[in-house]
C-alpha positions in Angstrom: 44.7 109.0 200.9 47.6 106.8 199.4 45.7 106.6 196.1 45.9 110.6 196.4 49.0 110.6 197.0 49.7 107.7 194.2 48.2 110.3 191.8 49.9 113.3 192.3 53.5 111.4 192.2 52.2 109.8 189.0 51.2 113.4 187.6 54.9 115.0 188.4 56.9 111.8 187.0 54.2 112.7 183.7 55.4 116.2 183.7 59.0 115.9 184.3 59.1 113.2 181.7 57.1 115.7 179.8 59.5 118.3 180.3 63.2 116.2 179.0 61.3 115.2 175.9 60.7 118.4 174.9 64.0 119.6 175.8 65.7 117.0 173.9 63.3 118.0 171.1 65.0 121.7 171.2 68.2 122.4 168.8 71.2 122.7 170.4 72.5 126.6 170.8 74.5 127.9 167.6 78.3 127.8 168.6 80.6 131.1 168.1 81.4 131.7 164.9 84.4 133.1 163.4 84.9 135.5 159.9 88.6 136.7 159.4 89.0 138.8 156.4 92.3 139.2 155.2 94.0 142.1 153.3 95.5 140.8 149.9 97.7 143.3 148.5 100.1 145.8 149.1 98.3 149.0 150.9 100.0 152.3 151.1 99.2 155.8 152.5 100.4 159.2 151.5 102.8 161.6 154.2 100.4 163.3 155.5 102.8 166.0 157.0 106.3 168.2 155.8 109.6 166.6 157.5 111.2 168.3 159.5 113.7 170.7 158.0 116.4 170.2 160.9 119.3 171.7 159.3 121.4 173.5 156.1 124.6 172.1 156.3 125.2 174.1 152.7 122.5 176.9 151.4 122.4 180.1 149.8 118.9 181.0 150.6 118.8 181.4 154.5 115.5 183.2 154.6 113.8 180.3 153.1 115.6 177.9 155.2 114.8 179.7 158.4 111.1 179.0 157.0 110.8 176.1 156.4 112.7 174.6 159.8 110.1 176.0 161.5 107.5 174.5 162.6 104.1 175.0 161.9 101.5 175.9 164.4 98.8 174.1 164.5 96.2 176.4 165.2 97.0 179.1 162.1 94.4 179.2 159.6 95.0 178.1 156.6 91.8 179.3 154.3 95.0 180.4 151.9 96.5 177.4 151.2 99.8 178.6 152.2 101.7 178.1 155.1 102.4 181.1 156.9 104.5 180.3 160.1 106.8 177.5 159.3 106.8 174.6 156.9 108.7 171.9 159.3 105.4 169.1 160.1 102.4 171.2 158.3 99.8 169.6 156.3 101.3 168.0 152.8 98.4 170.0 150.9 99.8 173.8 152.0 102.2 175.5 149.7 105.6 177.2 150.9 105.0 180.7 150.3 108.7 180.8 148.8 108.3 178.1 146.6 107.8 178.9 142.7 105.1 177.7 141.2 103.8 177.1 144.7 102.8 173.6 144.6 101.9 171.6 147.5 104.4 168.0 148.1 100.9 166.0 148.3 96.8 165.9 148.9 95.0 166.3 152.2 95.0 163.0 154.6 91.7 161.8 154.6 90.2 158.7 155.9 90.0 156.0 153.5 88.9 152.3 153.2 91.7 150.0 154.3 92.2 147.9 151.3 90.7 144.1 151.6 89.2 144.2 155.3 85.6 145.0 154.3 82.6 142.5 154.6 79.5 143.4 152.0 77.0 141.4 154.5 77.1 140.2 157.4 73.6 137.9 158.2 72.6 138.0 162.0 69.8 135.0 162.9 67.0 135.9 163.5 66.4 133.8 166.4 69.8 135.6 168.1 68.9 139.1 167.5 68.1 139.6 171.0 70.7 137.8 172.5 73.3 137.6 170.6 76.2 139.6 170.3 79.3 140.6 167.8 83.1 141.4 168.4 85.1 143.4 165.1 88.6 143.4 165.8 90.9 144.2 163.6 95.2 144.2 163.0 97.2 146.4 160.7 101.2 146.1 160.5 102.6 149.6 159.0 105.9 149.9 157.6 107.2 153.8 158.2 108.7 154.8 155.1 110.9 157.8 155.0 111.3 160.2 151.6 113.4 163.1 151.2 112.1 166.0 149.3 113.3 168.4 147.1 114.0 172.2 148.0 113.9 173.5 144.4 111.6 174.8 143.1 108.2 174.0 144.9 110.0 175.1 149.0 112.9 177.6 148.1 112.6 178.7 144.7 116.2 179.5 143.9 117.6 177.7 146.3 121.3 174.8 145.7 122.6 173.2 148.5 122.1 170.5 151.2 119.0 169.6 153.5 118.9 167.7 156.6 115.5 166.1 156.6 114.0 164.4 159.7 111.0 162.5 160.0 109.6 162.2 163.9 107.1 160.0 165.6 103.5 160.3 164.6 100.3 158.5 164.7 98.2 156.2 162.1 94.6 156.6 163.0 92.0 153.6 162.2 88.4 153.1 163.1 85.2 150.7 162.4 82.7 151.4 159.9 79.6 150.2 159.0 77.3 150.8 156.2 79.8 153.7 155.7 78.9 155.6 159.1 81.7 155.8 161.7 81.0 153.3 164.6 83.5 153.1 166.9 85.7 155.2 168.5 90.0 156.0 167.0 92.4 153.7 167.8 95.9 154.9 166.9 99.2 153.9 166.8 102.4 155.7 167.2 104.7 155.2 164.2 107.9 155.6 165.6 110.8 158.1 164.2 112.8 157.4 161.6 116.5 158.2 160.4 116.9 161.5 158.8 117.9 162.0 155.1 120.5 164.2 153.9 119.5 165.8 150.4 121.9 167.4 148.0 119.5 167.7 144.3 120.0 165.0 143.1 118.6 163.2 146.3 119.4 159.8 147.4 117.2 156.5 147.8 115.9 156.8 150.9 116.1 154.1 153.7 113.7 152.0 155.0 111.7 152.6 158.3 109.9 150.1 160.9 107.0 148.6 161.5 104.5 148.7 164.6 101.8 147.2 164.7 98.4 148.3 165.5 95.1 146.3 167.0 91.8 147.5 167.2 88.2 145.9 168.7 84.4 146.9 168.4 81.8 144.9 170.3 78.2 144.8 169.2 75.1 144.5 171.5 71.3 144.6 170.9 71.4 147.2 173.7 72.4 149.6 171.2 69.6 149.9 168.6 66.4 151.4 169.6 64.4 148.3 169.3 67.2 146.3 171.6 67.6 143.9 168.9 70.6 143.7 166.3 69.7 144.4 163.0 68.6 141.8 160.5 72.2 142.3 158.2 75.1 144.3 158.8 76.3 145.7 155.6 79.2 147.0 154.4 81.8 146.3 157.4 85.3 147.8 157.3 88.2 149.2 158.5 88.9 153.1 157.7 92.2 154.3 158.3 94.5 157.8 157.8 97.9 158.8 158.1 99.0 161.7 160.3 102.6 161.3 160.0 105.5 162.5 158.2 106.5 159.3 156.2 105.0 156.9 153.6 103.0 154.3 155.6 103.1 150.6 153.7 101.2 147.6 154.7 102.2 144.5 153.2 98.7 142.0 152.3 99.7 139.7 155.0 99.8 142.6 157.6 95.9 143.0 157.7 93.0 141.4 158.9 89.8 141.8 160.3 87.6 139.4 162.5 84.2 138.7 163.3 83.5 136.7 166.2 79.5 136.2 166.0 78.6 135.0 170.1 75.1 133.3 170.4 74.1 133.6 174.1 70.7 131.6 173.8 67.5 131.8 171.8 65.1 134.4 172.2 62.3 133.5 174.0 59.5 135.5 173.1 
């Protein structure tokens, strides 16, 4: 009996000393790893929207006027290019329909690359691909820039006087892409207001605005793909953004970044 006994205790010490060697043969877990891509130059975007035309303090063309300190609804359609119901806030790309030649004050917002926060490849382990998982986040500072524009000719063909000009509160809209398919969902940021400009043709310089700062995140799971596994690379990671304000939007290069935080959680096993 004891040399039964003897046996089997000798067996389990073999195992368990078994067992630590080859768990001090196995590599130690990959620690987090952190890519931050940071912008480099000066990005702008556009005004996406009119100012507001608040007031005429001087003006000889109050039909025009009335016009444009209206403000444009939304849901008019605008398969003409022209704004019909008011020209304070529309869409840059309408024209005024009492502006000669009838040229819009700028293109359509669209969404567009964020200059320097894009990653070509991004290599996942192969070992990981089950486990692991991935957080984007991203920062962009904006500085709201107002500008004045001019009444004659493009908004009031023949019109001479002075134009209070206002810029409100609107929003700068980002979002993750990869491989240049949308992946996550908006995340905005209110721009706030700015001072209003007072226009007499010739304008003035116009003053600066301010500068909020927006913060986005993304996390990636295996969970997501079909074969609940990440992909072998992630190409072509970036940060989209648009404008949907009033004002000049400028990020200086040390405004912007974007991080990837890569997070093994253990090997996988089969």
């Amino acid at each position: 009996m004891k040399r039964i006994i003897t046996g089997i205790c000798v067996w389990l010490l073999l195992c368990a000393v078994a067992a630590l060697a080859e768990e001090a043969e196995m590599p130690a877990a990959l620690p987090p790893t952190v890519t931050e891509i940071k912008g480099a130059q000066t990005a702008e975007l556009s005004p996406a929207r009119y100012p507001v035309f608040k007031s005429f303090p001087s003006g000889d063309a109050p039909t025009c006027q009335a016009y444009l300190s209206t403000l444009f609804d939304e849901e008019e359609a605008t398969t003409s290019g022209e704004a019909q119901s008011g020209l304070s806030l529309a869409p840059i790309q309408l024209t005024s329909k009492f502006g000669s030649p009838g040229v819009p004050a700028g293109d359509e917002a669209r969404w567009e690359p964020v200059q320097g926060l894009k990653l070509a490849t991004f290599t996942v382990p192969s070992e990981y691909r089950k486990t692991a998982k991935i957080l984007i986040t991203w920062t962009v500072r904006v500085n709201g820039i107002p500008t004045a524009l001019n009444i004659r000719p493009n908004l009031c063909s023949n019109w001479a006087g002075t134009s209070v000009q206002g810029f409100p509160e609107g929003q700068l809209i980002t979002k993750l892409y990869i491989n240049k398919i949308p992946t996550s969902k908006e995340v905005e940021i209110t721009v706030p207001a700015s001072s209003d400009l007072v226009i007499s043709q010739p304008r003035p310089p116009a003053p600066t605005g301010c500068d909020p700062t927006l913060t986005g995140s993304y996390l990636i799971s295996p969970d997501q793909f079909s074969d609940k596994q990440l992909p072998a690379k992630l190409t072509n990671i970036e940060i989209w953004w648009k404008n949907d304000t009033s004002m000049k939007l400028v990020s200086e290069g040390d405004w912007r970044n974007m991080i990837i935080t890569f997070m093994p959680l253990g090997k996988d096993q089969n």
